[in-house]
N, C-alpha and C positions, 0 to 999 in steps of 0.2 A: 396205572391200575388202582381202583380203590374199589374192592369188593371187600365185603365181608366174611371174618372166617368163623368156621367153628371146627369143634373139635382143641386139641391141642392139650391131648393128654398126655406127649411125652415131652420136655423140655431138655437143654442138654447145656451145658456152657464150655466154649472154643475159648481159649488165647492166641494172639498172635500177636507179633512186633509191627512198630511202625519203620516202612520202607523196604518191609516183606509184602509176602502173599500169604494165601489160606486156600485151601482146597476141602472142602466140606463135602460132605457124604447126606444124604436125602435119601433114606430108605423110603417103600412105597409096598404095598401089598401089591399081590402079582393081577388084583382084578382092576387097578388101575392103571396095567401096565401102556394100555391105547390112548391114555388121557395126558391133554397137556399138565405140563408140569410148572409151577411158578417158585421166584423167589424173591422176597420184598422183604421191605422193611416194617414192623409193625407200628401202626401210630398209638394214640388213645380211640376207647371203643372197639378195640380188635379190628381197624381197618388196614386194609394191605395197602403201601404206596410204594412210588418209586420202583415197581419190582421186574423182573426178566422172564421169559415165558420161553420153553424149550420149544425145540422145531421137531417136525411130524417125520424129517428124515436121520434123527439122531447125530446131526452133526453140530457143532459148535455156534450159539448165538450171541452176541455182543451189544453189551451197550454201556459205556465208558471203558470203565475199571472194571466191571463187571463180565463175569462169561459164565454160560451154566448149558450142560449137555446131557440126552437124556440115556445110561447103559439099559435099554429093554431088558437084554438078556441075564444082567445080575441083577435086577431091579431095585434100581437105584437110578439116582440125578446127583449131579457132581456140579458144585459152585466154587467158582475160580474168582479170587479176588487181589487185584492185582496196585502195589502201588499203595500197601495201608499206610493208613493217617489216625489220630487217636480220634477223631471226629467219627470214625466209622465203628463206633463200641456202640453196641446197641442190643434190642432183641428181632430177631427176624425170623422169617416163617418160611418153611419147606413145607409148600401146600401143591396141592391134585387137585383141579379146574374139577367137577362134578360136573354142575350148572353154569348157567352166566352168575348167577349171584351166591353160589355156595361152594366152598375148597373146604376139603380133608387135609391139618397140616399139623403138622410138628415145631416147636421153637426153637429156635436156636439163639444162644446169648454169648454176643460176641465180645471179648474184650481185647484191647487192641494199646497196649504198653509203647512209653520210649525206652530204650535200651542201648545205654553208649557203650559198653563191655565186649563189641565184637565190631568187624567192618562188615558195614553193610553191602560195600559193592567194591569190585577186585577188579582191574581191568591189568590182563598178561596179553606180553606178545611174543610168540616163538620161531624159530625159521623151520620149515620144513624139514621132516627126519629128527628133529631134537625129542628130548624130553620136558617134562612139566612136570612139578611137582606143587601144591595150594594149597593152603592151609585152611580152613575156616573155624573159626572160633564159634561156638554155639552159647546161649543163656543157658543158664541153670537148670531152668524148668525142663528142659528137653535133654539130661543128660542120661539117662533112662531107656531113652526111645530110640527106635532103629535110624540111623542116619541112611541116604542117599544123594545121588547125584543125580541129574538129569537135564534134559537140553532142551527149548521150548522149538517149535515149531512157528510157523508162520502166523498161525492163530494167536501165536500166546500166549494159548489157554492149556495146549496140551502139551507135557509136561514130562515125558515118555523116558523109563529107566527099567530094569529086569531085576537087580539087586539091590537089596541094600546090607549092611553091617549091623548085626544085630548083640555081638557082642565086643567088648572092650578089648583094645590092643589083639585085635584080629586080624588079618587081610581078606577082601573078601575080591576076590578078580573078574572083573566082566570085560573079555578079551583085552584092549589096550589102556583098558581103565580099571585101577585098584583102588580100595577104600579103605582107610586105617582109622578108627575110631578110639581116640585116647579119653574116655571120659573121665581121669583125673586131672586132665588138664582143660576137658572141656573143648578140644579140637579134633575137627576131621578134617583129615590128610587125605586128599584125591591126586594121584599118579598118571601121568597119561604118556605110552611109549613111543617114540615113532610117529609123531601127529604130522598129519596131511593138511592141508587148502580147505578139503570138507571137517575138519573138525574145529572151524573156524564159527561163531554164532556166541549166544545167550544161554548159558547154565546158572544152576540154581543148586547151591547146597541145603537140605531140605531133614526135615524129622517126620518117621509115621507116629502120628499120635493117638493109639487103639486104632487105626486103619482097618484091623480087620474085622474090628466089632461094625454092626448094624450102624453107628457112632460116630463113626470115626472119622480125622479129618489129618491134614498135612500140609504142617507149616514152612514154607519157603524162609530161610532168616539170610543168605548169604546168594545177590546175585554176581555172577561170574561173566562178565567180557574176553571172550578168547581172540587171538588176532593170530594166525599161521600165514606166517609171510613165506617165499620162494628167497632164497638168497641169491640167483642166478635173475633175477632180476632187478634185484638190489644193486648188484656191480655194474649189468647193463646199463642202467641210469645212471650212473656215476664216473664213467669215464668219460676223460674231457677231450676235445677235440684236438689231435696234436695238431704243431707246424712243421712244415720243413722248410727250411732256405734253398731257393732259386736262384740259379747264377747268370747272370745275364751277361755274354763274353765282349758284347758291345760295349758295353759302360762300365763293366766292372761293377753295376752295383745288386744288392742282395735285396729280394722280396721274399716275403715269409705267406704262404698259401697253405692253407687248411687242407688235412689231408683225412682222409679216414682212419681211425683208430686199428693200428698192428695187434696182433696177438702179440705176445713174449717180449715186447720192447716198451719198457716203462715210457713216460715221457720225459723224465727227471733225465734220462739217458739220450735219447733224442735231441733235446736241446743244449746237454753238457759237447755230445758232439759236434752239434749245429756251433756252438763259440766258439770250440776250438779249432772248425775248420774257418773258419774268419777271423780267427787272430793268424795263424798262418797262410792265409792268403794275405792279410794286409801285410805283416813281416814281411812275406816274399816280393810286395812293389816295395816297399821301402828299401830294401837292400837291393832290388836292381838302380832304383835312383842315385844310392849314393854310390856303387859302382861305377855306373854310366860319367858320375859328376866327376870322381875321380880321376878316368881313365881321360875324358877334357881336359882333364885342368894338365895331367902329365903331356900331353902331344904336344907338339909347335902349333905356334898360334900365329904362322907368317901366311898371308895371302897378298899374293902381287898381280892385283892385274896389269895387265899390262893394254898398253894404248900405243896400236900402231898404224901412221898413216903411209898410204902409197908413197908420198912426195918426202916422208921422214922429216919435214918440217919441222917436229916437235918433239925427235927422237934425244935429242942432247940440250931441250930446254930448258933453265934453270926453276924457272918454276913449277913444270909436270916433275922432277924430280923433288922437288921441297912436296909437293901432294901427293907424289907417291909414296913418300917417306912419314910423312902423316899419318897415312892410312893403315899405315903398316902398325902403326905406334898403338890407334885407340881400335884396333880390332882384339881384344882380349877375349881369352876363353871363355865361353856361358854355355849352359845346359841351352838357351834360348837366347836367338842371332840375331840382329838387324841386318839391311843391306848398307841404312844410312849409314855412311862414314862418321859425319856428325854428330853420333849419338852413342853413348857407352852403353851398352850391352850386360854389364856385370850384373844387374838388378832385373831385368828384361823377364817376364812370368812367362809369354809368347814368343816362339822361335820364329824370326824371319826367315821368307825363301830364299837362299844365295842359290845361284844355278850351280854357281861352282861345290857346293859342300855337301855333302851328303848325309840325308835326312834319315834312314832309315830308321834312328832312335827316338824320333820324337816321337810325343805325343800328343799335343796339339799343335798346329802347324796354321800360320797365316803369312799372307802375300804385304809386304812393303813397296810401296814405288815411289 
């Protein structure tokens, strides 16, 4: 936009911080209340650039950093500047479109400071049902002025609070939110009781500065990140998937299978159970083995077959007696048999089948012949 202005008989000068906002006031007489309304920056030659132009249905128009809306009904236009930088100190103009080439406007002279004496941006995180309590430290120039709080909306631009603190060391209560203003230390204290899910967004601790004069403007110094988490879905996320041991009565051995998360049984308890029934299961084969080996080694250890023919041929031979005497000698007790004669048994991992002896202890069992 570069039109021409005239007019600009009344001038006024704003301050505000950098990595705040500004909310300016643009009175208007009531016979331009139908006419668009602009806000620009002034160059050399009184020409307007850069500027915003309000909309015909009074709601919020944008263009960067910038926002400006038009209230008909108090007559006035309101400039939202969001995001200051010291490059944005200037003089600018709250002008009323007449013509294509002629605006009715007023000056405005912004200045626009750095200021390390306070934090410019707060981010808190609460669980649902707690409390909040914030501090914001304000500049100097603003300790005078009414403080408030307020929460932006989707636009950004609108800024929306019912109270503010207008005196020192007061409280001033708007349902679950309190405002404490200590202006000897230069801090306001905002309280919030009880906060929910929706009291989650963007606030802004803020000063009116002559607000209610024709003048007047409201500077943002302290933006606010609120984060209201559920605790009940904090815990959900975070419980880990237990195990339980599966006993398999085939093999004796143990698998560990994901189970769904118990109410009221930690996992730390789950698996202190889960070892201690597998150190007593493994205990309990160990001691049936050395039982078992025992109770061998105590029994007679004589096996006589015997070899008889119809014709007794070989009933009083001297050699079937020297072999049957043999046999008798290298059959020694084992958990695990052979049938061969020839072969010592004492070391033997696998039990041979005798027809004669009975297996009912083993536990793995294989055929010799």
């Amino acid at each position: 936009m570069n039109l021409l202005l005239t007019g600009g008989s009344v001038s006024r000068e704003v301050s505000a911080y950098a990595g705040g906002g500004i909310n300016i006031k643009c009175r208007y007489e009531d016979e331009y209340k139908d006419k668009p309304k602009s806000f620009c920056k002034m160059g050399t030659h009184q020409w307007c650039f850069n500027g915003i132009t309000t909309k015909l249905n009074s709601e919020w128009s944008h263009d960067g950093r910038f926002s400006i809306q038009d209230n008909r009904s108090a007559g006035f236009f309101s400039v939202f500047i969001r995001e200051l930088i010291t490059e944005d100190t200037g003089t600018y103009a709250c002008a009323v479109v007449v013509s294509d080439e002629i605006q009715i406007y007023t000056v405005v002279k912004l200045k626009v400071t750095e200021n390390l004496s306070y934090e410019k941006s707060i981010s808190k995180t609460v669980h649902v049902g707690g409390d909040l309590n914030i501090s914001c430290k304000y500049p100097e120039s603003l300790r005078s002025d009414p403080k408030f709080l307020c929460k932006t909306r989707l636009q950004r631009a609108a800024c929306s609070y019912k109270e503010s603190v207008k005196e020192s060391r007061k409280y001033v209560n708007e349902g679950k939110f309190s405002l404490y203003d200590d202006r000897e230390t230069q801090m306001l204290t905002v309280s919030i009781r009880n906060v929910t899910e929706q009291d989650s967004g963007e606030y802004w601790c803020g000063a009116e500065a002559a607000w209610t004069s024709d003048h007047g403007y409201k500077v943002y110094f302290t933006q606010i990140d609120l984060t209201v988490n559920d605790p009940r879905d904090t815990v959900s996320a975070s419980v880990p998937t237990k195990f339980s041991l599966t006993s398999l009565p085939t093999s004796s051995s143990l698998l560990c299978t994901p189970t769904s998360p118990e109410r009221g049984f930690p996992a730390s308890t789950v698996i202190t159970v889960s070892v201690i029934l597998l150190l007593l299961l493994t205990g309990i084969i160990f001691l049936i083995v050395i039982l078992h080996k025992r109770r061998r080694t105590q029994s007679p250890g004589t096996m006589t077959p015997t070899y008889r023919e119809t014709n007794g041929d070989y009933e009083n031979d001297p050699n079937v007696l020297h072999f049957q005497s043999k046999q008798m000698t290298n059959q020694t007790d084992s958990v695990y048999q052979s049938l061969n004669p020839n072969t010592n048994q004492s070391d033997s991992v696998y039990q041979s089948l005798n027809p004669n002896t009975n297996q009912s202890d083993s536990v793995y069992q294989s055929l010799k012949c």
